[in-house]
C-alpha positions, 0 to 999 in steps of 0.5 A: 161914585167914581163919575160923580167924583169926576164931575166934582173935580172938573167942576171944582177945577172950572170954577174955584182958585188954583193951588200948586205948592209945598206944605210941612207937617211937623211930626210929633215927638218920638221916644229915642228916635234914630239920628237924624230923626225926622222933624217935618214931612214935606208934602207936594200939595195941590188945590182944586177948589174944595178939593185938594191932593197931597203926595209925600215926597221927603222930610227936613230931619233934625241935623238938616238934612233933607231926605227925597223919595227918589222912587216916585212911581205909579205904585207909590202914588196909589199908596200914599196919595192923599185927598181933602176937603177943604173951605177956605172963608176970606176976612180980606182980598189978602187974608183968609182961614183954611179949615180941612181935613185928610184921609187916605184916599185909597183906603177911604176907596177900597176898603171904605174905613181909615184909621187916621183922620187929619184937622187942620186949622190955619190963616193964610196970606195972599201976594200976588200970585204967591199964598202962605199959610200955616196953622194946628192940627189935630190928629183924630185916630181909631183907638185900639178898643174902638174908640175915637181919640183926638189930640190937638196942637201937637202937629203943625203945619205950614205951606207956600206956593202959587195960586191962580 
């Protein structure tokens, strides 16, 4: 499994486009949070192809400050490191729809489960060398008798960085 991801991945780096960005998650709305609360989580984001990693690095909180994870090791890598899929269908040579989703890639490896799976839909803008993109998501989570529940339109996301 691990050399088929491999070759996937160096596959998907020889042959699809290049991303290298910044993507915000809005978070939902909390009940009496703690001020400042946080109100967007940033996520360092990088494309490969159909695959594409997202590491949490910081959030943009209500007042407008930014909190930075100071500490980015190996161990918080592997904790919090993210993979996706992703298809992205062009309308235009600028205009183009990304559809993906998320899950814990150390979660989705070691113990083959997860309790939060992440959809997103959005419209993305080329320029150049720069892309823009913003778009819904809809948050799938395992409920606590089992079940699947998914809400959609709460969060949204927005992204910008460079594409090659």
């Amino acid at each position: 499994m691990r050399y088929l991801l491999l070759i996937f991945l160096i596959l998907s780096v020889s042959v699809f486009p290049f991303f290298l960005g910044v993507e915000g998650l809005t978070l939902p709305q909390i009940d009496f949070p703690e001020y400042p609360a946080p109100q967007i989580e940033l996520f360092a984001r990088m494309d490969l192809g159909l695959l594409y990693f997202m590491l949490p690095f910081g959030t943009y909180n209500e007042d407008g400050s930014v909190f930075i994870v100071n500490n980015i090791d190996a161990e918080y890598i592997k904790r919090f490191l993210g993979v996706g899929l992703q298809l992205t269908p062009n309308f235009s040579k600028n205009f183009y729809m990304r559809l993906s989703t998320d899950m814990p890639i150390i979660e989705a490896i070691s113990i083959r489960q997860f309790n939060v799976l992440d959809l997103k839909v959005g419209l993305g803008l080329k320029f150049a060398i720069f892309k823009f993109e913003a778009g819904a998501v809809g948050r799938m989570k395992k409920l606590t008798d089992g079940s699947l529940g998914m809400k959609f339109g709460e969060i949204f996301y927005f992204a910008g960085g460079f594409s090659f």
